[in-house]
N, C-alpha and C positions, 0 to 999 in steps of 0.2 A: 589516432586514438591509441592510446597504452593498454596494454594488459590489463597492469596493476591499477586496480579499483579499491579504493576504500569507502568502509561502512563508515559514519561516524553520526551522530545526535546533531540534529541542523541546530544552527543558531540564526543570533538575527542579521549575520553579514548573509547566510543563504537565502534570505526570503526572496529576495527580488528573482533569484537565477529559479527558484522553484514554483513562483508564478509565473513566468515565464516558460517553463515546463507543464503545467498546467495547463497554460494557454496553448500551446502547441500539441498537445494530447489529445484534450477534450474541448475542442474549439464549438461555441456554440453552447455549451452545459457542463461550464468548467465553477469550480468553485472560485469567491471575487479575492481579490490580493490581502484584505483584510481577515480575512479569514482565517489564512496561515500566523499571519501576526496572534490571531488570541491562541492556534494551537498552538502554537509555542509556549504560550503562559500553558495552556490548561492540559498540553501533555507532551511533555515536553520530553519525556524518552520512547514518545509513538510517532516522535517526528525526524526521520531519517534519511540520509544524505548519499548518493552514491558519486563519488567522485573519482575522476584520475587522476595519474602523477601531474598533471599541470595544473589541476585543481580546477576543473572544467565541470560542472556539474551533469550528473550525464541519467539519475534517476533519484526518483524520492520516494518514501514509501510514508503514509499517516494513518497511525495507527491509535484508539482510544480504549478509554474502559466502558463501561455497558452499565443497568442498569441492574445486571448481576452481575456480583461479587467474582465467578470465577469465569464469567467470557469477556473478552475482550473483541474486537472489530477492527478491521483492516477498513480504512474511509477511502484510501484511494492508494493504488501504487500507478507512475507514471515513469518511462524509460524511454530516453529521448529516438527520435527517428534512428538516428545515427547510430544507436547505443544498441539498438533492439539483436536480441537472437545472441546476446554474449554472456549469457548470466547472468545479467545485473539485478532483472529482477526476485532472482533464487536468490540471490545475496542477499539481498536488504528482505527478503520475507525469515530467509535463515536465521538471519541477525536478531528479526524479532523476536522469531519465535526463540530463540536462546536468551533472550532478557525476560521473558517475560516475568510477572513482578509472580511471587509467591501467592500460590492460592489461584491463578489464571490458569485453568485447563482448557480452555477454549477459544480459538480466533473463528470469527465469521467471517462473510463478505459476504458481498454481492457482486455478479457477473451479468451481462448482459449475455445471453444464449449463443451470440455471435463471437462472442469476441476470442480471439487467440489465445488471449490470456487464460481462459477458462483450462484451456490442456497445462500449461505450465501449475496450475493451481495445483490441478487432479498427480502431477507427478510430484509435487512435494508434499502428498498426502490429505489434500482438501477432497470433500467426498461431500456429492449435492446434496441438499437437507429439505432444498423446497424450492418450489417456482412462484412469480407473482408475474402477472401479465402487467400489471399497471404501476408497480414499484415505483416509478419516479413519475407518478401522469399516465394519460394516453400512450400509448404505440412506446413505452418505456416496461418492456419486460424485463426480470432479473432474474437468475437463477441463484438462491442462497446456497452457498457452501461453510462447510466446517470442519475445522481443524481440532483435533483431539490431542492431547499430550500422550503419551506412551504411560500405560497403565493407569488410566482412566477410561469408563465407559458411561 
């Protein structure tokens, strides 16, 4: 695997390599292939690509708008086994958050209490907002985080 990683806005040649990613992340409570298809129509610069110089696809990040105007929401970031602990997923969260559209001072998520990913979140600045035990169902707890822009409060 190469260094050189690039960001770029998925299209519709990367769906298949991103459900496929998917599937290999969140096996068991992954989101279905069709799904990526309509986020592409419905957000279609919250849906992000991490690829290497061979053009391997190696993470994705999807990201939407909200039901307010100025938070946005991080739906899922996935970085393949192989990929994991090289930056990728600081990449595609950075990328984000430097597009984000005018008037967006806020990314959320959700993390499940366990997961690794929660400490990469906390170092690029996500800061916990709130717990839900039951978030996705039963024995499905999440911890929400939130991301603030620089002079906003």
């Amino acid at each position: 695997m190469s260094d050189l990683i690039q960001i770029s806005q998925a299209d519709k040649q990367d769906l298949n390599a991103i459900d496929a990613l998917e599937r290999q992340c969140f096996p068991g409570h992954c989101y279905p292939d069709f799904f990526f298809r309509q986020a592409l129509d419905c957000w279609p610069n919250g849906l992000l690509v991490a690829k290497d110089e061979d053009n391997n696809t190696l993470g994705y990040l999807l990201a939407s708008s909200s039901g307010q105007p100025d938070v946005a929401w991080i739906l899922s970031v996935a970085v393949s086994d192989t990929a994991r602990g090289k930056g990728i997923g600081t990449k595609l969260i950075s990328q984000l958050l430097a597009v984000l559209p005018q008037g967006v001072n806020q990314v959320n998520l959700t993390v499940a209490p366990d997961n690794p990913a929660k400490d990469l979140y906390s170092r690029i600045g996500f800061i916990e907002l709130g717990f839900e035990s039951d978030y996705f169902g039963d024995n499905e707890p999440r911890l929400l985080m939130g991301y603030r822009k620089s002079g906003y409060s």
